[in-house]
Steps between C-alpha positions, in 0.01 A plus 500: 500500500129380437441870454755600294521529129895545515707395753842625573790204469784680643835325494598278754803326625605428170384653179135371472227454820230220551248772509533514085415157517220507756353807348465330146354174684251751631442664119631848592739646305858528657678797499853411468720776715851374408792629350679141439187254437542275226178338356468150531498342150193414300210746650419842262569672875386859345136360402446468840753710790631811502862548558650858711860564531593553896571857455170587315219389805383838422357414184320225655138702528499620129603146369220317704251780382639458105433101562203512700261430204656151399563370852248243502614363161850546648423308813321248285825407317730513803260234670488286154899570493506355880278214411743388182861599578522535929192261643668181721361296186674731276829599645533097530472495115666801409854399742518160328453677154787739597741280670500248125487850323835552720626174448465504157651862408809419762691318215454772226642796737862615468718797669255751696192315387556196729454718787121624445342327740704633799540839390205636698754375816699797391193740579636711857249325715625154467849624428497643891378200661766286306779763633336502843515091495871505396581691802300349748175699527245264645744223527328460843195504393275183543227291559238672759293323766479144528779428212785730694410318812551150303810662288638566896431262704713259205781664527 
């Protein structure tokens, strides 16, 4: 990555990947391969990654080679973008902002509206696991190591 200019964030088990996150800590600009990835609120996310539908990775070259000029400034604002929305000192800041922004807004919402914040549950990733928990995927799943000896030996 300390080589790069761009660095590819493909999905992961969900919509988004760490790798966006690491990459812009590094200041290299993310490329965003995702057809369901919803921008996390507050950064301008196009002054500084590049987004790719799944289906178009053949595109990828040309768009790297139309960008290539303004990477550095690009990977200059993803690493100030890092620093003030998604640093540990940040992310502290920005949660506790959110959660009163939350609590605040929660009394104003009617019908449809009151359901915002656990819409992106809907999305097909998390929508699986819930179906897979409700019938009894992983149900035996558990501590590993030292805790499943503990969890066994008490019962």
């Amino acid at each position: 990555m300390h080589d790069s200019s761009f660095v590819l964030c493909p999905r992961g088990g969900g919509t988004s990947t760490f790798r966006l996150f690491e990459s812009m800590m590094l200041g290299r600009v993310p490329v965003i391969i995702s057809d369901q990835w919803v921008p996390p609120k507050g950064p301008d996310w196009p002054s500084f990654s590049l987004r790719v539908r799944e289906g178009d990775l053949a595109s990828v070259p040309d768009l790297l080679e139309s960008h290539k000029a303004h990477a550095r400034a690009m990977g200059e604002t993803a690493r100030a973008v890092w620093l003030n929305w998604f640093s540990e000192r940040a992310s502290f800041h920005r949660t506790i902002e959110w959660c009163l922004e939350l609590a605040i807004e929660a009394p104003t919402r009617t019908g449809l509206e009151r359901y915002r914040p656990w819409l992106q549950m809907l999305r097909p990733y998390h929508a699986a696991r819930a179906v897979a928990k409700r019938l009894g995927h992983g149900a035996s799943w558990g501590p590993s190591g030292p805790a499943r000896r503990i969890r066994g030996a008490q019962h």
